[in-house]
N, CA and C atoms as a LAMMPS dump frame, in Angstrom:
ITEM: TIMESTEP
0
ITEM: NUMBER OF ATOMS
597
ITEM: BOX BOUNDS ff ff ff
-5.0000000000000000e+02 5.0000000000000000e+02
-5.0000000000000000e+02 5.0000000000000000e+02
-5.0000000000000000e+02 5.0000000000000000e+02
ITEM: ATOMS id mol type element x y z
1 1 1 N 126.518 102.517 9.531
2 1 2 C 126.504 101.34 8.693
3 1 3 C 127.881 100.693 8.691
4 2 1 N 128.162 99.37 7.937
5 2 2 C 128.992 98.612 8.041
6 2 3 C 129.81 98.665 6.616
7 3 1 N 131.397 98.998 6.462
8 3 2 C 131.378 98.814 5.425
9 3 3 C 130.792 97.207 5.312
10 4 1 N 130.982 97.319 3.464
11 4 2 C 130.654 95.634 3.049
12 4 3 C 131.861 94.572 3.171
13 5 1 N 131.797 93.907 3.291
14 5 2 C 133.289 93.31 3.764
15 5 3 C 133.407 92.163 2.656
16 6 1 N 135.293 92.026 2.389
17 6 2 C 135.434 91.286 1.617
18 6 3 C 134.933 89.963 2.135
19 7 1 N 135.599 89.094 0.904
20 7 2 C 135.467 87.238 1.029
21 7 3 C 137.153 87.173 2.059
22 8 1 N 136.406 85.837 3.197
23 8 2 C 137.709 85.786 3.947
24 8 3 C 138.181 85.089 3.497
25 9 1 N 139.523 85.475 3.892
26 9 2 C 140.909 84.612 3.301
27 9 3 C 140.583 83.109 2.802
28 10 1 N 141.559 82.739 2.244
29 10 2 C 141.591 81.284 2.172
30 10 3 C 142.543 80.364 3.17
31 11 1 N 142.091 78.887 3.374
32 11 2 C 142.228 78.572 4.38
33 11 3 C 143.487 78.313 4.413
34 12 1 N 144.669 78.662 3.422
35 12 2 C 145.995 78.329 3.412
36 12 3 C 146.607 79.725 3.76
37 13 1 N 145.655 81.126 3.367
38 13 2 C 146.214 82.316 3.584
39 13 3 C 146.709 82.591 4.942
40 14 1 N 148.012 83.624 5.24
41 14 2 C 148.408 83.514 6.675
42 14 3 C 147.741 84.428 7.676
43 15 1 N 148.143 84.078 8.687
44 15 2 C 146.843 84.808 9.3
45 15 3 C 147.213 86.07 9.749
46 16 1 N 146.403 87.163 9.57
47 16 2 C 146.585 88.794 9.832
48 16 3 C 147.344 88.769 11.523
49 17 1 N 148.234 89.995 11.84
50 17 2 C 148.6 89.884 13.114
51 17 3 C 147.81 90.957 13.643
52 18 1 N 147.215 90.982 14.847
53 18 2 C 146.239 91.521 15.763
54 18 3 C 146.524 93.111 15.899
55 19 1 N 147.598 93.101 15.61
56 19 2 C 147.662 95.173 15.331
57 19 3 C 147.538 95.566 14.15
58 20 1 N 147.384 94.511 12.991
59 20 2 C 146.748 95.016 11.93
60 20 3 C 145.136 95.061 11.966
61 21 1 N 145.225 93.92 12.564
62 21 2 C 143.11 93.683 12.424
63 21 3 C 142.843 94.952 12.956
64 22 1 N 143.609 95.339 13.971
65 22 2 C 143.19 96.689 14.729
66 22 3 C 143.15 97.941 13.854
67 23 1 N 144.098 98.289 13.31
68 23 2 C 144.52 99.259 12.516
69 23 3 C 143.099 99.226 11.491
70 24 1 N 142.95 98.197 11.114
71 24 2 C 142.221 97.801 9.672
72 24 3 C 140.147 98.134 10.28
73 25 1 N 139.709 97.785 11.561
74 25 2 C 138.698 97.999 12.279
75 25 3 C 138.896 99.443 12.448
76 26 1 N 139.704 100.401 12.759
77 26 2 C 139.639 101.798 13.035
78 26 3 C 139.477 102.123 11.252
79 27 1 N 140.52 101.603 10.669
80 27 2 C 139.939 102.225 9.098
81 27 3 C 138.007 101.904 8.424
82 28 1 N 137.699 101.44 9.28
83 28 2 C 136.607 100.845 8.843
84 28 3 C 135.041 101.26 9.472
85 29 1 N 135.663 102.345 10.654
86 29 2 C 135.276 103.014 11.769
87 29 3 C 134.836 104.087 11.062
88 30 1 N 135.692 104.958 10.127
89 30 2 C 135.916 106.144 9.392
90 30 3 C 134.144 106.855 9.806
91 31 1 N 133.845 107.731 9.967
92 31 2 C 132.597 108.75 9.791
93 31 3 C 132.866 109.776 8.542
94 32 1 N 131.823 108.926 7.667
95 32 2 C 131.824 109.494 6.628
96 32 3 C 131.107 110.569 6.152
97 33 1 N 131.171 112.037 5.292
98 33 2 C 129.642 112.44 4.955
99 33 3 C 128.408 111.392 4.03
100 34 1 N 127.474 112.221 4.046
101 34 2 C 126.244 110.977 3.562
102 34 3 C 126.446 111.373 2.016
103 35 1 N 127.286 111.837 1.445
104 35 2 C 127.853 111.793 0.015
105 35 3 C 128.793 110.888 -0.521
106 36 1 N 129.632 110.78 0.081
107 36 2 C 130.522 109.491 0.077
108 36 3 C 129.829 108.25 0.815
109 37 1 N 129.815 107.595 -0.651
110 37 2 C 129.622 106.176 -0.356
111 37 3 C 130.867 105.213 -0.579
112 38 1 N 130.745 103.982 0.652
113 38 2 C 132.448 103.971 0.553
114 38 3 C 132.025 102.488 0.781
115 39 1 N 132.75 101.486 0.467
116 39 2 C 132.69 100.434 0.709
117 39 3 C 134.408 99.445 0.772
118 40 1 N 133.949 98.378 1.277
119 40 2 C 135.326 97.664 1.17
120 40 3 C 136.099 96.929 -0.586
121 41 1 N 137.236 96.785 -0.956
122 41 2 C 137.575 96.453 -2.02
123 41 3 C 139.042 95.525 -1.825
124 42 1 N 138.85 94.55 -2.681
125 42 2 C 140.126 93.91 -3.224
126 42 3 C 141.555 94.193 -2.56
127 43 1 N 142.226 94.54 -2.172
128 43 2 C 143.788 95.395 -1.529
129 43 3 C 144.881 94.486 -2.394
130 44 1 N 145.63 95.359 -3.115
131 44 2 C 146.979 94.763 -3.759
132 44 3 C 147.496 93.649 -3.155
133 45 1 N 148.142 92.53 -3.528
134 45 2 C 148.625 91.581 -2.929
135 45 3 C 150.149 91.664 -2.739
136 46 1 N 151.213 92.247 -3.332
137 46 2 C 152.165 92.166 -3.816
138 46 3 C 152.822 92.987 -3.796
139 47 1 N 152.549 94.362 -2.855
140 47 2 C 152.76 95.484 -2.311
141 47 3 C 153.416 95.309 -1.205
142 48 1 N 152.243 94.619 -0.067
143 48 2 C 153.191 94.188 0.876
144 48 3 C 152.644 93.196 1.723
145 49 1 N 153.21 92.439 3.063
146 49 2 C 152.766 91.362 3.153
147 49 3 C 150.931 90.884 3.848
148 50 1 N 150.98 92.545 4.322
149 50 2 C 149.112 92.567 4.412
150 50 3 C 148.663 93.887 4.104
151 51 1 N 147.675 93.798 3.509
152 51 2 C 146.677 95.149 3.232
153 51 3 C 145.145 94.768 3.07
154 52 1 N 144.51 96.181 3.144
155 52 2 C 143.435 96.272 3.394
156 52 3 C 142.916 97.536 2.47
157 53 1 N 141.588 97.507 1.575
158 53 2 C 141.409 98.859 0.866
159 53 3 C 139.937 99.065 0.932
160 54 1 N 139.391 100.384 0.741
161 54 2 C 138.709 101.183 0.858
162 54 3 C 138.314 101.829 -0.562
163 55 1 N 137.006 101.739 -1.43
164 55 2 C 136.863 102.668 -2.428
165 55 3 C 135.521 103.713 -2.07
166 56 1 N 135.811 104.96 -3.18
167 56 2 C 134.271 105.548 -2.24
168 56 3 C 134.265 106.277 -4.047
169 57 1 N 132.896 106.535 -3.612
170 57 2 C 132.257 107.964 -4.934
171 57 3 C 131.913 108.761 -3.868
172 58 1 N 131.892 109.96 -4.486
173 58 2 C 131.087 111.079 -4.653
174 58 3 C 129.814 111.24 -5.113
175 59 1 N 128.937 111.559 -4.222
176 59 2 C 127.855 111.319 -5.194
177 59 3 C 126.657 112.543 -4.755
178 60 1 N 126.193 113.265 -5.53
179 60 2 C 125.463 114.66 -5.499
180 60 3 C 124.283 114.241 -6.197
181 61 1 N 123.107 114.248 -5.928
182 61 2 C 121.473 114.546 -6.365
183 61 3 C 121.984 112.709 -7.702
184 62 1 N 121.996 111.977 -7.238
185 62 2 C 122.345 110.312 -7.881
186 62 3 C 123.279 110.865 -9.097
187 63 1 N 124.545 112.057 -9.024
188 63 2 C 125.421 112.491 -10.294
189 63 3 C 126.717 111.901 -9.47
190 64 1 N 127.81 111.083 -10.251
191 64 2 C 129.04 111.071 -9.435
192 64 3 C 130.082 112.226 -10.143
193 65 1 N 130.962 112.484 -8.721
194 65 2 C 131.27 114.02 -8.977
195 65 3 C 132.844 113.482 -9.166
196 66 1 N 132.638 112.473 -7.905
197 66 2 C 134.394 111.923 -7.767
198 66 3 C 134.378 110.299 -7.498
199 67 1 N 135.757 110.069 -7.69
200 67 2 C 135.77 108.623 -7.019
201 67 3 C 137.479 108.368 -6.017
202 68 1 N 137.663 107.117 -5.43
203 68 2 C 138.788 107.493 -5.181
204 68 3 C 139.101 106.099 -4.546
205 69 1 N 140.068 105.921 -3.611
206 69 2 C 140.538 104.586 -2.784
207 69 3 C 142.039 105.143 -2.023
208 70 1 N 141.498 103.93 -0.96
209 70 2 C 142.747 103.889 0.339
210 70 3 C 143.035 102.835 0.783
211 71 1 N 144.511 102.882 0.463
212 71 2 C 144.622 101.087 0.732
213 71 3 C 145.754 101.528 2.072
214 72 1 N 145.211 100.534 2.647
215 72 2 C 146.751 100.476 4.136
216 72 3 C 147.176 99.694 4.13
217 73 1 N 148.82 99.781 3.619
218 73 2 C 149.72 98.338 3.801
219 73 3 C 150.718 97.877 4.994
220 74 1 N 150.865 97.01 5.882
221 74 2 C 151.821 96.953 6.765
222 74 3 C 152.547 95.573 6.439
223 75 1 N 154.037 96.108 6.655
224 75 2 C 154.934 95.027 6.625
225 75 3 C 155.753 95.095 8.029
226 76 1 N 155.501 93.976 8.368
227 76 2 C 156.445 93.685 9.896
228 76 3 C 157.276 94.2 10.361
229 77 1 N 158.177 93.86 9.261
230 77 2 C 159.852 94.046 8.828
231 77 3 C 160.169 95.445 8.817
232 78 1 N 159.186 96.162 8.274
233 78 2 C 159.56 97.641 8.406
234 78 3 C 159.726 97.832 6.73
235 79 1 N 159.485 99.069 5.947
236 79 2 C 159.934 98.992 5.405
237 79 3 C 161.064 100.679 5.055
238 80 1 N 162.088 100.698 4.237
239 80 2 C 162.751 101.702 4.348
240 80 3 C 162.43 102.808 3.526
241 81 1 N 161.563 102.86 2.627
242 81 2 C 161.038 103.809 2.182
243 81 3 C 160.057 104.328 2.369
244 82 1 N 159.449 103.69 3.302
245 82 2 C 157.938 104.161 4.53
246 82 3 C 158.241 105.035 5.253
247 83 1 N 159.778 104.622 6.092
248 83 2 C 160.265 104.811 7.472
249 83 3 C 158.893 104.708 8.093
250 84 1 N 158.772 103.077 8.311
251 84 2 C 157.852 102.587 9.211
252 84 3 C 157.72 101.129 8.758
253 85 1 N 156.224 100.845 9.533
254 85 2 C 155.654 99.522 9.169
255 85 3 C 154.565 99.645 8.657
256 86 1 N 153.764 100.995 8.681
257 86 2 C 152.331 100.908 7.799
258 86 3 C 152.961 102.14 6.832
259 87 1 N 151.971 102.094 5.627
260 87 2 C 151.91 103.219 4.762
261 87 3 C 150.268 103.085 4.342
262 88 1 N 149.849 104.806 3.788
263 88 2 C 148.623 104.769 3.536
264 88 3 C 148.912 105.218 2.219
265 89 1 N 148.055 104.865 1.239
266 89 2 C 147.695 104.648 -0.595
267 89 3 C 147.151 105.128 -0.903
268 90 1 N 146.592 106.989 -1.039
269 90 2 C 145.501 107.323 -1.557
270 90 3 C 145.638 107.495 -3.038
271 91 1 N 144.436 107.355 -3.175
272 91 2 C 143.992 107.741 -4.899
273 91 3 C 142.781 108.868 -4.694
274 92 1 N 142.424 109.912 -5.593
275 92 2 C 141.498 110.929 -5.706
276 92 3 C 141.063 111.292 -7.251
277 93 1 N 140.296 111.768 -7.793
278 93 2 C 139.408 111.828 -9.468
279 93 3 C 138.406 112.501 -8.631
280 94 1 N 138.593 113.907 -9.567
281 94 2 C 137.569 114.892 -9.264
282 94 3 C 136.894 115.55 -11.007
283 95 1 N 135.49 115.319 -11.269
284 95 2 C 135.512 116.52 -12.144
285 95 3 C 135.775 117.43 -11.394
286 96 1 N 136.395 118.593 -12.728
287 96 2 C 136.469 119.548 -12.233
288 96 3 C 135.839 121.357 -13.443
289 97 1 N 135.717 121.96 -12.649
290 97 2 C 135.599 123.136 -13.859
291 97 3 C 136.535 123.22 -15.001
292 98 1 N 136.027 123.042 -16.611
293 98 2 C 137.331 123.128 -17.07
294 98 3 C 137.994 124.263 -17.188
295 99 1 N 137.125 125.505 -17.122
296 99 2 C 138.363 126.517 -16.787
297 99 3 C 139.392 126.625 -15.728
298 100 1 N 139.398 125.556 -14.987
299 100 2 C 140.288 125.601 -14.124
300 100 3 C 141.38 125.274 -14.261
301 101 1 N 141.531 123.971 -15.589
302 101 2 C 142.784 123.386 -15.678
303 101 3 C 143.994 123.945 -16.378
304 102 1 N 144.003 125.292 -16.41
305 102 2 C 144.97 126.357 -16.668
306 102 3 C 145.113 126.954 -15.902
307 103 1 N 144.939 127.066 -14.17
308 103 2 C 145.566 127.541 -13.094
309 103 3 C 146.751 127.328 -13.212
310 104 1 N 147.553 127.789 -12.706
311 104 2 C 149.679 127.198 -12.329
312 104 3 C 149.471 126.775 -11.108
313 105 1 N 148.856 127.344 -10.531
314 105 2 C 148.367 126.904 -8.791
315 105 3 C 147.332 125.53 -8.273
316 106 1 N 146.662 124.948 -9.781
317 106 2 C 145.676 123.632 -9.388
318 106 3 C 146.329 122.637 -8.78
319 107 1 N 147.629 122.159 -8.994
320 107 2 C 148.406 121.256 -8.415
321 107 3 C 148.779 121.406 -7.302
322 108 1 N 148.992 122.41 -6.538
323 108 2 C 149.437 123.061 -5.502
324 108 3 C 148.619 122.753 -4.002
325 109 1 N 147.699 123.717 -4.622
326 109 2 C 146.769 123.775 -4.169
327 109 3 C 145.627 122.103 -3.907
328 110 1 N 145.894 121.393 -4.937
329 110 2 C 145.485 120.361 -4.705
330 110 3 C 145.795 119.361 -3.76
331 111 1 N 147.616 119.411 -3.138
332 111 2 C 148.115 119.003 -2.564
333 111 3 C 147.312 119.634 -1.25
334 112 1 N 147.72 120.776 -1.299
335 112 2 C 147.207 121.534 -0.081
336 112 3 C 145.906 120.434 0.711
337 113 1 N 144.712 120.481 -0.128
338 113 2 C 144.128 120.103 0.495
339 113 3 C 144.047 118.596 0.72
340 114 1 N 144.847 118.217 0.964
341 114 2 C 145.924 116.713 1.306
342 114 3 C 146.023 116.981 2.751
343 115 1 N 146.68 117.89 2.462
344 115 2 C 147.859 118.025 4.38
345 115 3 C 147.274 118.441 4.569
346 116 1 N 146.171 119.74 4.296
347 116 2 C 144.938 120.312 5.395
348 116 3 C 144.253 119.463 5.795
349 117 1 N 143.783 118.523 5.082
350 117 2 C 142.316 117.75 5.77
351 117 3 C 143.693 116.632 6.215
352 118 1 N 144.152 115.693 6.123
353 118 2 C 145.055 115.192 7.099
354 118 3 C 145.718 116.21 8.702
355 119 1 N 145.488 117.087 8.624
356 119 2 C 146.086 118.108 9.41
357 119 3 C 144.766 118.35 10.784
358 120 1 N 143.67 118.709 9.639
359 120 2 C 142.558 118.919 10.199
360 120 3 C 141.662 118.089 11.079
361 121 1 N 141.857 116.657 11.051
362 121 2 C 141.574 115.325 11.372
363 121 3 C 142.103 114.747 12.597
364 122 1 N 143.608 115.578 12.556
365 122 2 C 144.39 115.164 13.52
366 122 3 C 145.168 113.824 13.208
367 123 1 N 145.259 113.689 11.674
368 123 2 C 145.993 112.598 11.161
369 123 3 C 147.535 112.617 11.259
370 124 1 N 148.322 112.079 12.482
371 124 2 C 149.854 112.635 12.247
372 124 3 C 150.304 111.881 11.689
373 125 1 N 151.648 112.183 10.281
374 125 2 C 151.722 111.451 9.324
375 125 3 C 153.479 111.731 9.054
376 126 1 N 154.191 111.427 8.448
377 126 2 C 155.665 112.022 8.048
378 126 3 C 155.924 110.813 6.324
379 127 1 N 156.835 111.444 5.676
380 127 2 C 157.11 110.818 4.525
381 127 3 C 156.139 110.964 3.537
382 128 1 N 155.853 111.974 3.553
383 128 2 C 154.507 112.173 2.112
384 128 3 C 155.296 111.917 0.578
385 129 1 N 154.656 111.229 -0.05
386 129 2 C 155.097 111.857 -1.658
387 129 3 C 153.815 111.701 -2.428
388 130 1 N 154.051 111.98 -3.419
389 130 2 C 152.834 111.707 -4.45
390 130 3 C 152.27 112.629 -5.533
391 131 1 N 151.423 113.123 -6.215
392 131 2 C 151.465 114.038 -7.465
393 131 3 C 150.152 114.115 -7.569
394 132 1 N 149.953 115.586 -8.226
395 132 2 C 148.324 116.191 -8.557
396 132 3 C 148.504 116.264 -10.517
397 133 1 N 147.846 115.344 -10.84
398 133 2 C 147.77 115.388 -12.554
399 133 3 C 146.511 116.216 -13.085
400 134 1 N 146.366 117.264 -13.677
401 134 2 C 145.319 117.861 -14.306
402 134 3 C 144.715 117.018 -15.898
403 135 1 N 143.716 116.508 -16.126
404 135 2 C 143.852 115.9 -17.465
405 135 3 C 142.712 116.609 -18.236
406 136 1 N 142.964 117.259 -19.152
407 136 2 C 141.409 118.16 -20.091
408 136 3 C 141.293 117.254 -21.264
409 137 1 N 139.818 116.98 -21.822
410 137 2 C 139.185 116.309 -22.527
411 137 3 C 138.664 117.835 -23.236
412 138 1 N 138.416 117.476 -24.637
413 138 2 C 138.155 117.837 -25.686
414 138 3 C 137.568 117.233 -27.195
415 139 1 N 136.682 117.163 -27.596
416 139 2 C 135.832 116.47 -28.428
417 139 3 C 136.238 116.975 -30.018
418 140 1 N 136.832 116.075 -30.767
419 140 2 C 136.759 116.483 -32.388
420 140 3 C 136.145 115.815 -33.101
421 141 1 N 135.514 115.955 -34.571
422 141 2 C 135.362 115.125 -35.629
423 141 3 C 133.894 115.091 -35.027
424 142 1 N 133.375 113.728 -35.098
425 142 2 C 131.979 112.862 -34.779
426 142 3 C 131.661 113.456 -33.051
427 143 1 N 132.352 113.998 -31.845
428 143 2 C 132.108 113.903 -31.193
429 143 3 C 132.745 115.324 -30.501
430 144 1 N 132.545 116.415 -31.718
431 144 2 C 132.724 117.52 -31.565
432 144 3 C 131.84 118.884 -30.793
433 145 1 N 130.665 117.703 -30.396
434 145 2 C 129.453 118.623 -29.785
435 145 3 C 129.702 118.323 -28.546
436 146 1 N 130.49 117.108 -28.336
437 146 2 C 130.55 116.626 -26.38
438 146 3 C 131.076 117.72 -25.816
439 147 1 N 130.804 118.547 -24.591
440 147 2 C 131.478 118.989 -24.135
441 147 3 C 132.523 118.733 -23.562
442 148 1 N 133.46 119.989 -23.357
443 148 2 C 134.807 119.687 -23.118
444 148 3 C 134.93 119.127 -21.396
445 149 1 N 135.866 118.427 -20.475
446 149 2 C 135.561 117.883 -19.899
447 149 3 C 136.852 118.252 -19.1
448 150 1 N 136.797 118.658 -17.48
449 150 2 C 138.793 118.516 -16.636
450 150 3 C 138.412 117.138 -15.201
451 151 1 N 139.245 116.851 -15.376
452 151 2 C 139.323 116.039 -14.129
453 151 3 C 141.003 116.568 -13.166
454 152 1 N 140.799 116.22 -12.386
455 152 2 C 141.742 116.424 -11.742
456 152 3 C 142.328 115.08 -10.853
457 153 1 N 143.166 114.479 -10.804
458 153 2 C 144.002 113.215 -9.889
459 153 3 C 145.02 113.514 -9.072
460 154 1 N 144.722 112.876 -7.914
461 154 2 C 145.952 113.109 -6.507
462 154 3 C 146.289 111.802 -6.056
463 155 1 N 146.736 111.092 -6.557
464 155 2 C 148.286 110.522 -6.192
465 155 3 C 148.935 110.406 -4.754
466 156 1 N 149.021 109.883 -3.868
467 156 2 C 149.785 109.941 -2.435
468 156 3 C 150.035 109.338 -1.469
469 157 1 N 150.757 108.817 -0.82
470 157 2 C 151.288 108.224 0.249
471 157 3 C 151.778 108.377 0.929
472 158 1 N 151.708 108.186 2.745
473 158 2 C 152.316 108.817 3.591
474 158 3 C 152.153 107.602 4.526
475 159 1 N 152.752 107.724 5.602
476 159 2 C 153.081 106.869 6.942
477 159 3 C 152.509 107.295 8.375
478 160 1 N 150.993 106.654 8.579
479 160 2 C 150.806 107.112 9.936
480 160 3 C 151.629 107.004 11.028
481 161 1 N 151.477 108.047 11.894
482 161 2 C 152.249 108.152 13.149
483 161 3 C 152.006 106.73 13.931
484 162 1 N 150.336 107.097 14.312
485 162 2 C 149.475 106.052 15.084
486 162 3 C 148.529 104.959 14.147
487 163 1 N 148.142 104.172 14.977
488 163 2 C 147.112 103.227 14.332
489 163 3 C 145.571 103.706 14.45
490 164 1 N 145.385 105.11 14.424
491 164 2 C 144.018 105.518 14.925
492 164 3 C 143.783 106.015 13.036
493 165 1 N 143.451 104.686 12.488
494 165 2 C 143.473 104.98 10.666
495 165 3 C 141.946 105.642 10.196
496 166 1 N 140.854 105.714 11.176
497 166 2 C 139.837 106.235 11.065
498 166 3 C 140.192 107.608 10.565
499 167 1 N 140.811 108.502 11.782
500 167 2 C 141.622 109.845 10.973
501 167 3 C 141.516 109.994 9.33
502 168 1 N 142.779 109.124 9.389
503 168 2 C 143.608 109.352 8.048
504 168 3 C 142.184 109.107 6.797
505 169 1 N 141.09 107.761 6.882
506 169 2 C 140.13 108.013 5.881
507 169 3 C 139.244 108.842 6.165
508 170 1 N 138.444 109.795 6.843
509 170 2 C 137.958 110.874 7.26
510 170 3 C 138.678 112.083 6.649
511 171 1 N 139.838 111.92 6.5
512 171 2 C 140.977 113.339 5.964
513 171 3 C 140.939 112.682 4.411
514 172 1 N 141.288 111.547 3.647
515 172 2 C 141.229 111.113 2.611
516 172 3 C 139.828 111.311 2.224
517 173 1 N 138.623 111.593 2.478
518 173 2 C 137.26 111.381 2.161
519 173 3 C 137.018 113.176 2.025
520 174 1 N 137.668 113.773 3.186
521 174 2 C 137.366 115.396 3.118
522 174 3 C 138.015 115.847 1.439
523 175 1 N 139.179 115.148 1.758
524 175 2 C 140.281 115.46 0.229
525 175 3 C 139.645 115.366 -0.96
526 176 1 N 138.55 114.118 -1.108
527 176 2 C 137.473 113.497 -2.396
528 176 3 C 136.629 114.799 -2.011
529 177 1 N 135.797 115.507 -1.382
530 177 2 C 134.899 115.903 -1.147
531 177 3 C 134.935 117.774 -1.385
532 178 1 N 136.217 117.862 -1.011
533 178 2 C 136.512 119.281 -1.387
534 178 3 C 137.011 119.572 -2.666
535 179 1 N 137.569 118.559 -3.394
536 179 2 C 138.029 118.637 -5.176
537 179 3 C 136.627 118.393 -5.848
538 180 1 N 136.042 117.825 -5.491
539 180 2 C 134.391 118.461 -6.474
540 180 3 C 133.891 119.028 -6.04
541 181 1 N 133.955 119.963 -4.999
542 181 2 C 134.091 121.482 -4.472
543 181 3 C 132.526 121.11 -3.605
544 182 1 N 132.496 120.353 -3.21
545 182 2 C 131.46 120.403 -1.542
546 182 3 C 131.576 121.468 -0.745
547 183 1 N 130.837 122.249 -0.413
548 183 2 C 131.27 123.348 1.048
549 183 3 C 131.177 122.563 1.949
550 184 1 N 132.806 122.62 2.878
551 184 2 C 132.714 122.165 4.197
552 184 3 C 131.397 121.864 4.835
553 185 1 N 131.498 120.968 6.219
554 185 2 C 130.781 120.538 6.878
555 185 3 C 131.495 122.075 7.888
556 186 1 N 130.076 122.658 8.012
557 186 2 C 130.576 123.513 9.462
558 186 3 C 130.699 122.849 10.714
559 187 1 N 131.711 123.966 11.55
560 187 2 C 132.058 123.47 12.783
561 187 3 C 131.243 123.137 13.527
562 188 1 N 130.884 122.065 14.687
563 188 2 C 129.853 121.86 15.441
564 188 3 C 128.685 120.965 14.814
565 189 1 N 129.132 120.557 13.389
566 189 2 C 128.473 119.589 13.062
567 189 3 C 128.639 118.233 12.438
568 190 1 N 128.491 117.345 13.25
569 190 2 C 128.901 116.233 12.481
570 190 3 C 128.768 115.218 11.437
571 191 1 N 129.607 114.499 10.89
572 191 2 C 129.403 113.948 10.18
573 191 3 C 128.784 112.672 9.885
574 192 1 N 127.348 112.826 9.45
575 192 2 C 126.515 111.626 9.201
576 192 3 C 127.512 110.351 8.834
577 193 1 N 127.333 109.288 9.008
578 193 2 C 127.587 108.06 8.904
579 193 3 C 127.161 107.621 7.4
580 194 1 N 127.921 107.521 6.432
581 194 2 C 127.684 107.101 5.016
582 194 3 C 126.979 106.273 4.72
583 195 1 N 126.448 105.94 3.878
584 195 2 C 125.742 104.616 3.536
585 195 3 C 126.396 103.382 2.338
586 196 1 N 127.056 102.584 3.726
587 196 2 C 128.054 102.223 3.17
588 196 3 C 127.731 101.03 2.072
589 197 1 N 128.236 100.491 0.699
590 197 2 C 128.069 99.028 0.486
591 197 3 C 126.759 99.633 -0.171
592 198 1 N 125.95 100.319 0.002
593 198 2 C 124.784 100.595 0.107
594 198 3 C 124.741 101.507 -1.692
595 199 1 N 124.146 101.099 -3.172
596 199 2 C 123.839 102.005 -3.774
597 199 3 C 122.702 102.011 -4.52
């Protein structure tokens, strides 16, 4: 399927340069599982001088488990805290077990599976930063029967090597998919094509 594609520019907007359109068609390429539904979205304006974004859920028996987004920004010019000309924007929101959110290791480990599934993909990347936030919900007073509730958020940005950005959302989508604890796709099997735009 296709993602859904934004509204095109306006007719004063400048026009994309041809190794971005490229970059931006391989992100759009991505092979998704048929759990993630992913479609095209809005991209910051003011970040940098072009981008392009990506949002997806999680989604198990019509329950959403996670949600998340990937925006790819490139500036010409380069920029110096990229060390480059593109950078990639992930965002991640997982429920999660709430006994979990008293691990010392959830953050860690959360990262982990960042650079594994970027690793795993064959996404080559340098300049990572970014942060794993644990947040627990708890119900008092009038709304003391809700159960208690953890999510988990990953935070991150890094600088592809190459323009082959399909990778990098395939490794960003494994990252959504393993924090609401999916069992891997085994080896030798591939990954259905999402249904994109599509809910």
């Amino acid at each position: 399927m296709v993602v859904r594609q934004e509204t095109p520019p306006s007719p004063g907007a400048p026009l994309q340069p041809e190794e971005f359109r490229r970059a931006v068609a391989s992100m759009r390429s991505a092979k998704l599982r048929s759990e993630v539904f992913c479609e095209d979205m809005p991209a910051p304006q003011r970040i940098a001088p072009y981008a392009a974004a990506l949002s997806a859920d999680v989604t198990v028996d019509d329950e959403d488990l996670g949600t998340g987004r990937i925006i790819l920004l490139h500036d010409p010019a380069g920029n110096d805290a990229w060390q480059g000309e593109y950078r990639c924007v992930a965002y991640a929101r997982a429920e999660i077990d709430p006994s979990m959110i008293t691990d010392p290791l959830l953050a860690e480990v959360g990262w982990a599976w960042l650079t594994e599934a970027l690793e795993a993909h064959g996404a080559s990347f340098h300049a990572a930063s970014g942060t794993v936030t644990r947040v627990a919900t708890e119900g008092f007073g009038g709304m003391s029967d809700d159960d208690s509730s953890a999510q988990l958020e990953i935070r991150a940005s890094w600088t592809p090597d190459t323009l082959d950005i399909a990778s990098h959302v395939e490794a960003w989508a494994e990252l959504l998919c393993t924090a609401v604890g999916l069992e891997p796709v085994p080896e030798g099997v591939a990954a259905m094509p999402s249904r994109r735009g599509q809910r």
